[in-house]
MARBA-3410 file (N, C-alpha, C, O; in Angstrom, 1 decimal):
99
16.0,79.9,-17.6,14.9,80.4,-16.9,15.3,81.3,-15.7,14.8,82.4,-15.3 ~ 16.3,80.4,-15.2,16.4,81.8,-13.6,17.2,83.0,-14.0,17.0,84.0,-13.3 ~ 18.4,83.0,-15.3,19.0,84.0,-15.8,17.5,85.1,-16.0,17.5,86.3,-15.8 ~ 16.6,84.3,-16.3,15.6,85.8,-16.7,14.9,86.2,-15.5,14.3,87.3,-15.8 ~ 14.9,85.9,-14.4,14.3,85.7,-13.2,15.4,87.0,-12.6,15.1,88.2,-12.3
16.7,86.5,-12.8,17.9,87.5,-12.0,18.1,88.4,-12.9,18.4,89.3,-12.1 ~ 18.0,88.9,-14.1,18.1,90.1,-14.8,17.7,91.4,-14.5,18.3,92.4,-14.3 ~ 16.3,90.8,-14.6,15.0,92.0,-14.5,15.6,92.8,-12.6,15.4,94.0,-12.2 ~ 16.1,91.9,-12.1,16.8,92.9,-10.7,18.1,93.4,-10.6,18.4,94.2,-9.8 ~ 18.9,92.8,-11.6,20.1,93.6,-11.9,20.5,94.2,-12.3,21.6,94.6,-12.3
19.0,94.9,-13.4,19.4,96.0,-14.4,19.1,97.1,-13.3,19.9,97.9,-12.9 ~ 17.6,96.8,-12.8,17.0,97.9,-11.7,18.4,98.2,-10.4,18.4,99.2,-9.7 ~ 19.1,97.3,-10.4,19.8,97.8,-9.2,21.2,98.6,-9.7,21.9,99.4,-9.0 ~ 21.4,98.0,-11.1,22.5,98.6,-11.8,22.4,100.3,-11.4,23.2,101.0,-10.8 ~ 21.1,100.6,-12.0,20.5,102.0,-11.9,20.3,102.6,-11.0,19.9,103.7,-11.2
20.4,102.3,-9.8,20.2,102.2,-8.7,21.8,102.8,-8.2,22.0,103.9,-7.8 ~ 22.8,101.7,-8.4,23.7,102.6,-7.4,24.8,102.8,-8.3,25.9,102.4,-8.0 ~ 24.4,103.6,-9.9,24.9,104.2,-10.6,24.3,105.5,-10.0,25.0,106.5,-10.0 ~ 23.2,105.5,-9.7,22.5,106.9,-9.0,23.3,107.0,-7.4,23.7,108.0,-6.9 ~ 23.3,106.0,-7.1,24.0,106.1,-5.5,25.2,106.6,-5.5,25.7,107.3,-4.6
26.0,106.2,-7.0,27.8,106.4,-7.0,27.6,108.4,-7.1,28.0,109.3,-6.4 ~ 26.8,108.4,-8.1,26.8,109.8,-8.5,26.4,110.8,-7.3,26.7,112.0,-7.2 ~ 25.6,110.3,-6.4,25.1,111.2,-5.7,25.9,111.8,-4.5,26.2,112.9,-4.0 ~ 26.0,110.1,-4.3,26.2,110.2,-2.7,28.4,110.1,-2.6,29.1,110.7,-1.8 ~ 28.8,109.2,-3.4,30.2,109.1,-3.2,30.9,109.9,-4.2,31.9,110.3,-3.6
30.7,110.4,-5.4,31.3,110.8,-5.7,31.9,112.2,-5.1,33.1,112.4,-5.2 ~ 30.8,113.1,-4.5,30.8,114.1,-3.9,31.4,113.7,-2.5,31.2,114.7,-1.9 ~ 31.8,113.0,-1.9,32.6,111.8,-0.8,33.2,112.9,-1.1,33.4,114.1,-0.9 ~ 33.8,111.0,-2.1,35.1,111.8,-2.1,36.3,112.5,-3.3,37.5,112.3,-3.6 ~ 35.5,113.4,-3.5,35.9,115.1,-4.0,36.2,115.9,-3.0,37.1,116.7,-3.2
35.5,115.9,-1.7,35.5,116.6,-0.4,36.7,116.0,0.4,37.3,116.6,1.2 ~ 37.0,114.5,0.0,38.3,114.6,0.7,39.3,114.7,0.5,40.2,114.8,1.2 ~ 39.2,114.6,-1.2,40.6,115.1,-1.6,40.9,116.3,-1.7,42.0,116.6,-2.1 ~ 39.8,117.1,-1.3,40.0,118.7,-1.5,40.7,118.8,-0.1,41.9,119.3,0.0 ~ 40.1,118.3,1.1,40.6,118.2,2.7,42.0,118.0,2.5,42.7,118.9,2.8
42.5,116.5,1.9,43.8,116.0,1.7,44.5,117.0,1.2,45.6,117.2,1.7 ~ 44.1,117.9,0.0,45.0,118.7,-0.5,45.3,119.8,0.4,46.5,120.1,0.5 ~ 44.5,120.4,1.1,44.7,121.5,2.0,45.4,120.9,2.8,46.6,121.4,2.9 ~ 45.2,120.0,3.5,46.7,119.1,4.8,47.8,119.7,4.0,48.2,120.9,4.2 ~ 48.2,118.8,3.0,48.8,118.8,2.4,49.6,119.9,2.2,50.8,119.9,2.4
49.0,121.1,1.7,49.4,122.4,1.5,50.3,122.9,3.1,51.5,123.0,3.3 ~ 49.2,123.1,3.7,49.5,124.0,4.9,50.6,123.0,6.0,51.2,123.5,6.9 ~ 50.9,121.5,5.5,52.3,120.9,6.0,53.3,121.5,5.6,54.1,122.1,6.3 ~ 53.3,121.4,3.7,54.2,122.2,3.3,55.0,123.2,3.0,56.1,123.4,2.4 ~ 53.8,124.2,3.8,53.9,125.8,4.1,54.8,125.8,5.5,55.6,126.5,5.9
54.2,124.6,6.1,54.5,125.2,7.9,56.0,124.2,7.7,56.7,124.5,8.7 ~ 56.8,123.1,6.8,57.9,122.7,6.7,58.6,123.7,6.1,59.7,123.7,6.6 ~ 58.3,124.8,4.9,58.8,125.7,4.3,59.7,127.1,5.3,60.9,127.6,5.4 ~ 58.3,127.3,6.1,58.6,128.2,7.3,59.3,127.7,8.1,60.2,128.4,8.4 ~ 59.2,126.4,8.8,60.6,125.9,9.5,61.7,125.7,8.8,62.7,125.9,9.5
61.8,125.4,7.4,63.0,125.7,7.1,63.8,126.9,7.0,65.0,126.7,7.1 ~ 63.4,127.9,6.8,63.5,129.4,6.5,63.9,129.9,7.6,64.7,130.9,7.7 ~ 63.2,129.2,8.9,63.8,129.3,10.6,62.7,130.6,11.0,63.1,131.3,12.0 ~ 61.6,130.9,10.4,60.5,132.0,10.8,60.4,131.0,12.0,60.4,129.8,12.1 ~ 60.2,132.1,13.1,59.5,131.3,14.7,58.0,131.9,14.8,58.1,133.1,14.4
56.6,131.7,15.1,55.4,132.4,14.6,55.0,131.8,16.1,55.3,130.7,16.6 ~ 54.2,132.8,16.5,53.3,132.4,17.8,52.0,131.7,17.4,51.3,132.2,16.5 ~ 51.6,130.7,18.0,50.1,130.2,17.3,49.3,131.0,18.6,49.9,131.3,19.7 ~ 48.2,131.1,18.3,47.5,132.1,19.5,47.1,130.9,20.6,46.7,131.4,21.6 ~ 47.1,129.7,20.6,46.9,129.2,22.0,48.6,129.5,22.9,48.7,129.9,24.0
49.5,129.3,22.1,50.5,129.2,23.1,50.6,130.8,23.4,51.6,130.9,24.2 ~ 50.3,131.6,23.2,50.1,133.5,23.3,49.2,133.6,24.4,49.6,134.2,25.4 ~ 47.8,132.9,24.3,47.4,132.8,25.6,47.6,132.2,26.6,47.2,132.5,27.7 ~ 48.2,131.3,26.5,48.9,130.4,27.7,49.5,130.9,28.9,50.5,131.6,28.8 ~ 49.2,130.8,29.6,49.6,130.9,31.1,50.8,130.7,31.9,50.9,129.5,32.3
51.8,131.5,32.2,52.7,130.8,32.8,53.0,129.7,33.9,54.0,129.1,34.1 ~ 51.6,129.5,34.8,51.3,128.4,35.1,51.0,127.6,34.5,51.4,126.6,35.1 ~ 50.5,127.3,33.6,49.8,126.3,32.8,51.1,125.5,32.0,51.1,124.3,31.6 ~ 52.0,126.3,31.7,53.0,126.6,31.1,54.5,125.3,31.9,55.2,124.3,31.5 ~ 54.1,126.1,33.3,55.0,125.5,34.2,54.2,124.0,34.8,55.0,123.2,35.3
53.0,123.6,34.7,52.7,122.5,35.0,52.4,121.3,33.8,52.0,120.2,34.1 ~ 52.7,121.7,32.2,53.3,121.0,31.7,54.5,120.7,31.7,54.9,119.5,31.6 ~ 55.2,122.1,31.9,56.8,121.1,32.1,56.4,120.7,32.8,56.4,119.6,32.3 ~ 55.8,120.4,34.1,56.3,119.1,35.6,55.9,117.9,34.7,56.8,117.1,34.6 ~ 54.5,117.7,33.7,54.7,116.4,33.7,55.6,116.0,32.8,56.1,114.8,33.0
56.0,116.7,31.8,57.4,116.7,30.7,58.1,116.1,31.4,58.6,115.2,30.9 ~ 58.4,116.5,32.9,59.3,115.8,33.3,59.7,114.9,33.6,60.8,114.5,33.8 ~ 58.7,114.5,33.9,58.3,113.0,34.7,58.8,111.8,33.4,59.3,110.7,33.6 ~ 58.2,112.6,32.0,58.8,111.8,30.9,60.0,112.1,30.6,60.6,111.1,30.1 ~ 60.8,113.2,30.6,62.0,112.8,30.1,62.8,113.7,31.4,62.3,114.5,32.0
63.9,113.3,31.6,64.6,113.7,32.8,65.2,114.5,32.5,65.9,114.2,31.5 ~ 65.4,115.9,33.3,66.5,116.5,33.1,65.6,118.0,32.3,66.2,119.1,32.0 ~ 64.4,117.9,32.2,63.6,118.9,30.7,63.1,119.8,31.5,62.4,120.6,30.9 ~ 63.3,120.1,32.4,62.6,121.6,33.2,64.0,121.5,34.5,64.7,120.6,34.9 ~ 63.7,123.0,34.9,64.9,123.3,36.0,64.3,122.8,37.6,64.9,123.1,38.6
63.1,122.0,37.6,62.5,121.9,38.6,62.6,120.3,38.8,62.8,119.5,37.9 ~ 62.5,120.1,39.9,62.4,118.3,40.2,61.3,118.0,39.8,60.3,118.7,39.8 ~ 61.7,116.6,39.4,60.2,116.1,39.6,58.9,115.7,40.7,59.4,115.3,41.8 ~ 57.9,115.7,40.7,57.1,115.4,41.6,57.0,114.4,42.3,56.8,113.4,41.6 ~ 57.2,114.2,43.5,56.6,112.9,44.5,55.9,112.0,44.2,54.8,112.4,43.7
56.0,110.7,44.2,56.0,108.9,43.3,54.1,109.7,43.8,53.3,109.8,42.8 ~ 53.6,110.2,45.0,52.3,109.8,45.0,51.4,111.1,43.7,50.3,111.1,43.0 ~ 52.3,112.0,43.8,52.0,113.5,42.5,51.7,112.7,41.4,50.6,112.7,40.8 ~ 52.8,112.0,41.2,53.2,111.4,39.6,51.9,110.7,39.0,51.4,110.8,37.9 ~ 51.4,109.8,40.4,50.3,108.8,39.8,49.2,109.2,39.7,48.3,108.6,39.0
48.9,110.4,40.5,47.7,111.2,39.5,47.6,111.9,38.6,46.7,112.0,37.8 ~ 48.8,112.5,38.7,49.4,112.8,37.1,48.8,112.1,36.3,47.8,112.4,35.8 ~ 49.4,110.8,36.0,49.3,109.8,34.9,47.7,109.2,34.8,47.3,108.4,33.9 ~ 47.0,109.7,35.7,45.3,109.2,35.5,44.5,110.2,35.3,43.3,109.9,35.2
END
């Protein structure tokens, strides 16, 4: 008796998110494997061209500033020693740096 009680709602829901799979996920995820493939691609392109040794300007570093330029290296430096021709900054510089 309760098998017939639970039926009648598991056919309706069967239908239900056989309609949900189709609508809503399948189109998910098609959209991310299309995303995944493009990564994908344009990794393989931009490892291609580093192998090949092409050097390409990306247009943020074209517009970049040579200040902007020079106060990344200061904090570059603070991480690795030695990475810009400039000292590094004063212990009290540093720790605003780092916040």
């Amino acid at each position: 008796m309760s098998g017939q009680i639970i039926e009648g709602p598991v056919e309706v829901a069967k239908l239900l998110v056989v309609h949900w799979w189709n609508t809503q996920t399948v189109p998910f995820l098609v959209a991310r494997r299309e995303a995944l493939v493009l990564k994908q691609q344009a990794r393989r392109a931009k490892k291609k061209v580093l192998r090949i040794g092409i050097t390409t300007a990306t247009p943020a570093a074209v517009r970049e500033s040579r200040l902007t330029r020079l106060a990344k290296c200061g904090r570059r430096a603070q991480r690795i020693k030695g990475h810009c021709d400039e000292q590094a900054a004063p212990a009290d510089v540093q720790d605003v740096a780092r916040s």
